[in-house]
C-alpha positions in Angstrom: -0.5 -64.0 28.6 0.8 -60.3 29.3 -1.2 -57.4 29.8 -2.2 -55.5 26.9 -1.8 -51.5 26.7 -3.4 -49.6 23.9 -1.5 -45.9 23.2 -3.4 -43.6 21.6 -0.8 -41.4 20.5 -0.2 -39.2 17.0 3.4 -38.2 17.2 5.2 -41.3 16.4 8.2 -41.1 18.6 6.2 -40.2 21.7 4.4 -43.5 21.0 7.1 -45.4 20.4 9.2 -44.1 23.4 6.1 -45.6 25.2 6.0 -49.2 23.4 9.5 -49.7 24.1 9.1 -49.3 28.0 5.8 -50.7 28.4 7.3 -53.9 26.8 10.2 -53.7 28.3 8.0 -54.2 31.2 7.1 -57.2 30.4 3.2 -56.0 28.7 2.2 -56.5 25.2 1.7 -53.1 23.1 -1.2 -51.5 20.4 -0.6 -48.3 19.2 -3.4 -46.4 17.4 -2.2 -42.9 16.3 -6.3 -41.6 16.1 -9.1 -41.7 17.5 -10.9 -43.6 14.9 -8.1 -46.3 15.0 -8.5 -46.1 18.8 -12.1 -47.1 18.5 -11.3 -50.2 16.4 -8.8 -51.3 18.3 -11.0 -51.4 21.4 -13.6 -52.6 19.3 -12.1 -55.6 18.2 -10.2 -56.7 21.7 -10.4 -54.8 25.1 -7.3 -54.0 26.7 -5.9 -54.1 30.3 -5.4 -50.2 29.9 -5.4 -47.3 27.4 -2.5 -44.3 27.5 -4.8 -41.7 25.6 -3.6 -38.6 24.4 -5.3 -35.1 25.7 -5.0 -33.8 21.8 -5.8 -36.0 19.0 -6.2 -34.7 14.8 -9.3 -34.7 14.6 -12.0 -36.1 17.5 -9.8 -35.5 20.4 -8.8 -37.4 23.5 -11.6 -36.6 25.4 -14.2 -36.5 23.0 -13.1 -40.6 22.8 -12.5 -40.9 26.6 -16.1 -39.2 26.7 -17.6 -42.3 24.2 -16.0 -44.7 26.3 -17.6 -44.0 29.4 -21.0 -43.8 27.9 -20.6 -47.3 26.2 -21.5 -50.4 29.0 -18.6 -52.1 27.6 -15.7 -50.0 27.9 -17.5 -47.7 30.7 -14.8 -49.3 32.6 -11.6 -49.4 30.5 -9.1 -47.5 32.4 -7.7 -45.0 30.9 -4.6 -43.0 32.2 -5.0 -39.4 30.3 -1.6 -37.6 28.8 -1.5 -34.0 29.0 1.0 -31.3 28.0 -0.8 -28.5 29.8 -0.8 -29.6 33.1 -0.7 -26.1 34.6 -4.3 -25.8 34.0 -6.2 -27.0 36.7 -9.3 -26.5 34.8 -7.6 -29.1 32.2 -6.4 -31.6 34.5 -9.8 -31.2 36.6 -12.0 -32.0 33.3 -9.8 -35.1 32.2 -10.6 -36.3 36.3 -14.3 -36.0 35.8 -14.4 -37.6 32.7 -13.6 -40.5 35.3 -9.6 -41.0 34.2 -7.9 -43.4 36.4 -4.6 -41.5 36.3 -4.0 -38.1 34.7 -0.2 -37.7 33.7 1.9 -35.0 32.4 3.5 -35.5 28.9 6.9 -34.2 27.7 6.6 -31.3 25.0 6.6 -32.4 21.5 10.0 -33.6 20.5 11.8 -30.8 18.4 12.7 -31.8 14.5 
C-alpha cells in the first residue's frame, strides 16, 4: 500500500499540479479544496501527510492546522504548510509554531 497525501488546496490547478507529482512519485492522492472537506477527509482515514494551504475560503489554513494539533488524534499529522508570502518572517514564524513539519513557499496564483 502507498503513502497517502491529503492537499488541501482551493485553486484547482495548484492542486492538481500537486497530484500529478505526488503520484508520479509513486503515493496515493486526496484533494480537499476546504477546510471543511479537509476535516472529513481526515476524519474518515488519516493520512501519511497533509500539504495545507496558508489561505483557505472561509476557515483558513491555520485556523485547521490549529484544530489539528489540539485534537489527540491528529495532534501528530504532519503537515507541511504552503505559503505565498514567504517574505514575512512573522508568517512563516507563526505557521512554525503552530508545530508545521515543513513550511514551503507556493508559486503565485496561476494567471487566467
Amino acid at each position: 500500500m502507498s503513502a497517502e497525501v491529503l492537499i488541501v488546496e482551493d485553486e484547482a490547478a495548484i492542486a492538481e499540479l500537486l497530484a500529478i507529482n505526488i503520484r508520479h512519485a509513486g503515493m496515493t492522492v486526496r484533494v480537499a479544496l476546504d477546510a471543511e472537506q479537509a476535516r472529513r477527509e481526515v476524519d474518515k482515514q488519516l493520512p501519511k501527510l497533509v500539504l495545507l494551504d496558508w489561505m483557505l475560503p472561509g476557515q483558513s489554513g491555520v485556523q485547521l492546522a490549529r484544530q489539528w494539533r489540539a485534537d489527540e488524534r491528529t495532534r501528530d499529522l504532519p503537515i507541511i504548510m504552503l505559503l505565498r508570502l514567504v517574505r514575512q518572517k512573522t508568517t512563516a514564524w507563526r505557521a512554525w509554531t503552530l508545530g508545521q513539519t515543513t513550511i514551503s513557499p507556493s508559486r503565485s496564483r496561476p494567471k487566467s
